[in-house]
C-alpha positions, 0 to 999 in steps of 0.5 A: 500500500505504501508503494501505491501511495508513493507513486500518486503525483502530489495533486493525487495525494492532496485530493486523498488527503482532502478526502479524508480531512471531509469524511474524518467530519462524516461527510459523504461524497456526493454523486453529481452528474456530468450533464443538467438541463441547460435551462438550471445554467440559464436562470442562474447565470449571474451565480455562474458569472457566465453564460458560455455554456456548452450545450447540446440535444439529446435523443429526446430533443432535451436540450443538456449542459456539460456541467460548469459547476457543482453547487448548482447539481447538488442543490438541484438534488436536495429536498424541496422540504426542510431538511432534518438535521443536516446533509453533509457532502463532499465531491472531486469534480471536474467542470467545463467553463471559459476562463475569463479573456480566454476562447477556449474551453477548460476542464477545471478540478474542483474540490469541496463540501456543502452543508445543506439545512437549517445552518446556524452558527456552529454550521459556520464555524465547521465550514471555515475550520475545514477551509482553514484545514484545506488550505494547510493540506495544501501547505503554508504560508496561507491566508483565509479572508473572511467577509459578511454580506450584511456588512455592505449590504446593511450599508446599502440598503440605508441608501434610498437607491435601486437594486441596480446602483447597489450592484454597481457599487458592490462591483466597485467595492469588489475590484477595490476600485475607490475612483470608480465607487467615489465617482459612482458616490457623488452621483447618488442622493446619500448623506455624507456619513453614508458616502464616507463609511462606504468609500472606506470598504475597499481599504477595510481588510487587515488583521481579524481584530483591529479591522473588526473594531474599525468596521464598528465605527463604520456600522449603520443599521442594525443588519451591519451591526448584526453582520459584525456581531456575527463575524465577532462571534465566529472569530471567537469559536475558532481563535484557539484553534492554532490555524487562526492565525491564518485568518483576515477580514476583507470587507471588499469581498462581496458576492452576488446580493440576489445569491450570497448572504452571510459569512462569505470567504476566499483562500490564497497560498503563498507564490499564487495570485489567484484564488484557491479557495471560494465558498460562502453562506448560499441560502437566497439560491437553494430559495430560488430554487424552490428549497426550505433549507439553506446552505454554505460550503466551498470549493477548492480549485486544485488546478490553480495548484498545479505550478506548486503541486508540480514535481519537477523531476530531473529523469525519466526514471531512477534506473535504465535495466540493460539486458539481451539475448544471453540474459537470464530471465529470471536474474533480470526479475529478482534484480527490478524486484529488488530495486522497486520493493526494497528500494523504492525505484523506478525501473525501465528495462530495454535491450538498449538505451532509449531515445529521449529516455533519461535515468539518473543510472544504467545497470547494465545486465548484458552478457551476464556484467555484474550489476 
């Protein structure tokens, strides 16, 4: 067993170790599957952040998607009655997406977990502790920013303004753009205490604590302060536990208001400027989709983790095994089987030295040498 497990690339042994990490918390892997109506994507397109969607017809003239994400599946599949006690599981999926500015279509590797019912606070708790615990299976340095949706939200529905310059702001708050919030701003009918706590969002991120004491002078309503009490609350049920350390806020974090509520977070690794790690509180889309029961969860993007996972190895095998026709057999068995049980190396065995064929030795069998 120990040799099976030694011959697994280091995304092979990360995805068995994320596994285990999920059942070790009784969750079960979930059975999605490759092909949904087109229509599930269609009316659920801003949760996707696209409508590059491959689809096609069946035999039957129904009109099916290759996949572009797995929460959509696994909350299609819940019950439409609350659930009792909660439904915990896991997946390792690849979905099919356009990456942005690309023309071309990718599979992506995703890991992750979804806790599905009534989620309370301990629910939350228990979905930054397993995003805290993938992140350090990937390795450390590691940094887990939190947010709360009702934070800015709260903000913003203060605001005597539409849906539509909500949105607008929110995007500007995300991409930390303070030109083009401040401009937005001075545009919109808001009191000036207002215009102020929110051009200040974007630069709201920093160590869990003192950016928490400077968010609560910025509160306004009681949905921010609760947002901040919430967060306050979930910080405290996780600070002892040794990988707190690895914990931000960053209020500049936002996600789609019609779609995300609550505590909302995103994963980063040392050496890597893109997001590994996205998950948050969903409970406004198992609504839309017809469900009693709420949800959060996250997903690991492991393919983001190749240029780290990647083991740069100088040969093509550890040992190139030379023998010819006055070889015996057996010698050339009981020498391989020596070399890869007790060893632990990788054999090539030729007549010759192969072309474009690399190997940090040759033992050369032929004409009965001693290897």
């Amino acid at each position: 067993m120990e040799n099976e497990i030694n011959i697994l690339s280091r995304e092979e042994k990360l995805k068995l170790e994320l596994r285990s990490i999920y059942e070790s918390h009784g969750f079960k892997k979930a059975n999605v599957n490759k092909f949904e109506p087109y229509d599930l994507y269609v009316d659920n397109k801003s949760f996707l952040n696209t409508d590059k969607i491959i689809s096609f017809m069946d035999l039957d003239g129904r009109v099916l998607s290759l996949k572009p994400d797995v929460t959509l599946s696994i909350v299609k599949k819940m019950p439409d009655e609350k659930l009792k006690g909660f439904m915990k599981v896991y997946y390792d999926e690849k979905v099919v997406r356009l990456p942005f500015g690309s023309h071309e279509y990718k599979e992506i590797s995703q890991t992750g977990i979804e806790i599905l019912g009534e989620i309370d606070a301990y629910a939350k708790v228990e979905a930054v502790f397993l995003a805290l615990r993938s992140l350090n299976a990937i390795g450390e340095p590691f940094v887990l920013d939190i947010s709360h949706m009702g934070f800015v939200s709260g903000l913003l529905d203060e605001c005597d303004i539409t849906d539509e310059e909500k949105k607008t702001l929110n995007s500007f708050i995300f991409s930390k753009n303070t030109h083009e919030l401040e401009s937005e701003l001075k545009k919109l009918n808001i009191p000036e205490n207002l215009k102020k706590s929110i051009e200040t969002i974007p630069l709201l991120y920093g160590p869990f604590e003192s950016t928490l004491e400077r968010a609560k002078s910025l509160a306004l309503g009681e949905t921010s302060l609760n947002a901040l009490k919430e967060l306050e609350n979930l910080y405290n049920s996780v600070k002892f536990n040794s990988l707190s350390k690895n914990i931000s806020l960053d209020f500049s974090i936002v996600n789609d208001i019609d779609y995300y509520n609550g505590i909302i977070f995103q994963g980063y690794i040392k050496g890597l400027s893109k997001i590994v790690l996205k998950g948050g509180n969903y409970d406004f889309l198992t609504k839309k989709m017809g469900k009693q029961s709420g949800a959060i969860g996250f997903a690991v993007y492991t393919d983001e983790l190749s240029r780290l996972l990647y083991e740069k190895k100088n040969f093509d095998c550890d040992i190139i095994l030379l023998y010819d026709d006055k070889t015996e057999f057996s010698y050339i068995y009981k020498i391989a089987r020596d070399l890869i049980l007790e060893d632990n190396f990788s054999i090539r065995i030729e007549r010759e030295i192969p072309d474009n064929i690399t190997a940090a030795k040759i033992l050369d069998l032929r004409e009965n040498k001693d290897a």
